[in-house]
C-alpha positions in Angstrom: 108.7 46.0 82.9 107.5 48.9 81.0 108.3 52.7 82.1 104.7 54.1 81.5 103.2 55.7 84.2 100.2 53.2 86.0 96.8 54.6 86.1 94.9 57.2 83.1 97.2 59.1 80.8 97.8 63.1 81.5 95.6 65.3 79.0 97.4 68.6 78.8 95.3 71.4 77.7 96.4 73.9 74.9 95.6 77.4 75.0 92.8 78.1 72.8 93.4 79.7 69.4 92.0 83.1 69.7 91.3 85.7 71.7 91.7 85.5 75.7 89.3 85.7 77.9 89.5 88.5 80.8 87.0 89.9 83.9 86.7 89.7 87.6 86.1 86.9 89.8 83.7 86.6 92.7 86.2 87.7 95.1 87.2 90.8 93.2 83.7 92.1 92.6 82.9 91.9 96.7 85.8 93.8 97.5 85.7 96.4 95.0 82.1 96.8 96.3 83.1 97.4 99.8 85.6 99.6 98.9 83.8 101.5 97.2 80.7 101.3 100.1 83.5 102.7 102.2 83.9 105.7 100.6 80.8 106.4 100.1 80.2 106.2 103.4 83.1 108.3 104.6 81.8 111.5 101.8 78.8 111.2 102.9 79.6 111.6 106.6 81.8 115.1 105.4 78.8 116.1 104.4 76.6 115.6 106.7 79.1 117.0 109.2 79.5 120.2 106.5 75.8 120.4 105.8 75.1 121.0 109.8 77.9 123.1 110.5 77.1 125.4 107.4 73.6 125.6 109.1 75.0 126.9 112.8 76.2 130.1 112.0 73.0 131.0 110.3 71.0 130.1 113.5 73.5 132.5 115.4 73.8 135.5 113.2 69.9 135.5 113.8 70.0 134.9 117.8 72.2 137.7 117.3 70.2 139.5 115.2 67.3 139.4 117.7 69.4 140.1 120.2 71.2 142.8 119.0 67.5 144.6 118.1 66.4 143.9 121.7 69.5 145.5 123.3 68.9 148.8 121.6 65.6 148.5 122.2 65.9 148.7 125.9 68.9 150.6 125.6 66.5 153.9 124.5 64.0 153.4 127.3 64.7 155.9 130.7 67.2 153.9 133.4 64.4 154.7 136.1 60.2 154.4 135.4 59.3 158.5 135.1 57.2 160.0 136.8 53.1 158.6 135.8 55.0 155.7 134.0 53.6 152.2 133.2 53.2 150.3 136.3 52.8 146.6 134.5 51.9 143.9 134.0 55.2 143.2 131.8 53.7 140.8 129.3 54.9 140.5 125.7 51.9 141.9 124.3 51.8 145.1 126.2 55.8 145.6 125.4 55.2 148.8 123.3 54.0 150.6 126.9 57.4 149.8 128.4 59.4 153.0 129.4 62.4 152.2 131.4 65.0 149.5 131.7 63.8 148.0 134.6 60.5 147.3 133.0 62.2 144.4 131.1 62.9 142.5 134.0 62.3 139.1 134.0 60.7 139.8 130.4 60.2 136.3 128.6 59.2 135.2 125.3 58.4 132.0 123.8 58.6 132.8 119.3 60.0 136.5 118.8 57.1 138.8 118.1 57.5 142.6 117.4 56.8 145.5 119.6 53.1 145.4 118.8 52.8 141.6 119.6 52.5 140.3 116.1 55.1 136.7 115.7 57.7 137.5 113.4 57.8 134.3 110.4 60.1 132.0 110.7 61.1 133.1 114.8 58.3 131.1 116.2 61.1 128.8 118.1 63.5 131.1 118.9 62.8 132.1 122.8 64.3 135.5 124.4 64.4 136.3 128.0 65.9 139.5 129.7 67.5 140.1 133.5 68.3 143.8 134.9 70.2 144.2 137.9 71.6 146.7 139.5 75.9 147.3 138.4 78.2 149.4 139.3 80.7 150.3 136.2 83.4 152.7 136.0 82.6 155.8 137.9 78.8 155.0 138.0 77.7 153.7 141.6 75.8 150.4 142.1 72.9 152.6 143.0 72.8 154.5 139.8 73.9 151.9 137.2 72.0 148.7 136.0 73.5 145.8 133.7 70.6 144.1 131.5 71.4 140.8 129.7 69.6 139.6 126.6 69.7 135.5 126.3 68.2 134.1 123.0 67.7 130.2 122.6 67.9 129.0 118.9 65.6 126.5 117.9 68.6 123.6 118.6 68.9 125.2 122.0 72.0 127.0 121.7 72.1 130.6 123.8 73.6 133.8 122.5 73.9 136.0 125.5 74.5 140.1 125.1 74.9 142.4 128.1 74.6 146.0 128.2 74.9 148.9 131.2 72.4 152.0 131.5 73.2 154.5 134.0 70.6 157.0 135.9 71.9 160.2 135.1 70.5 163.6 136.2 
């Protein structure tokens, strides 16, 4: 009996002379690509969530800004309607004939205009709406002191809400 091995002979391979060749495979490509996807994904998403916040504040500094303009606006006018005062109708576009707190009452807008009616740019979906009732605060009675609150909507639907107190003094 011989001691060779039955079946085909074993071909062993040599390294080729030269230089080696190197790169990805398949599976490495895929999963470098999801990675990266991934991360992608999760900087975009920081932005997205940066973009909208940085966009927030601007919306309320100009509710505020409204607001703020209405309060002192009201805030000027008479805590009681004088004597041959206007009477009404309380309608945005006859705002300039108001003359006392209490003529703001219930006062609505839909797009903030200025005190001759004309819309303001860029404020047409922005809505403001006022309430006056009567308040007692510090040593001012309920029956001489009223509370007005100024509520402006942003255009995402986000209220700012400023109060302020007018007394009827002698």
């Amino acid at each position: 009996m011989s001691n060779e091995p039955a079946g085909p002979p074993l071909i062993r391979r040599q390294a080729p002379d030269g230089p080696r060749q190197s790169g990805v495979s398949l599976v490495e490509l895929i999963l470098f690509i999801v990675i990266v996807g991934i991360a992608v994904a999760a900087v975009l998403q920081v932005y997205g969530v940066t973009a909208r916040a940085n966009a927030d504040p601007l919306l309320r500094r100009q509710s505020l800004a409204i607001a703020q303009a209405l309060m002192e606006e009201i805030g000027h006018k008479a805590a009681a309607n004088p004597p041959g005062g206007f009477a009404g109708p309380y309608t945005p576009a006859n705002r300039w004939l108001f003359d006392d707190v209490l003529d703001y009452n219930g006062f609505s807008m839909a797009g903030i205009a200025d005190l001759t009616n004309v819309p303001i740019s860029g404020l047409e979906n922005y809505r403001l709406e006022v309430a006056v009732v009567s308040a007692a605060f510090g040593p001012v009675p309920i029956s001489a002191g009223l509370r007005f609150t100024v509520t402006v909507t942003d255009p995402t639907g986000e209220p700012t809400v400023l109060e302020g107190y007018r007394a009827s003094y002698p």
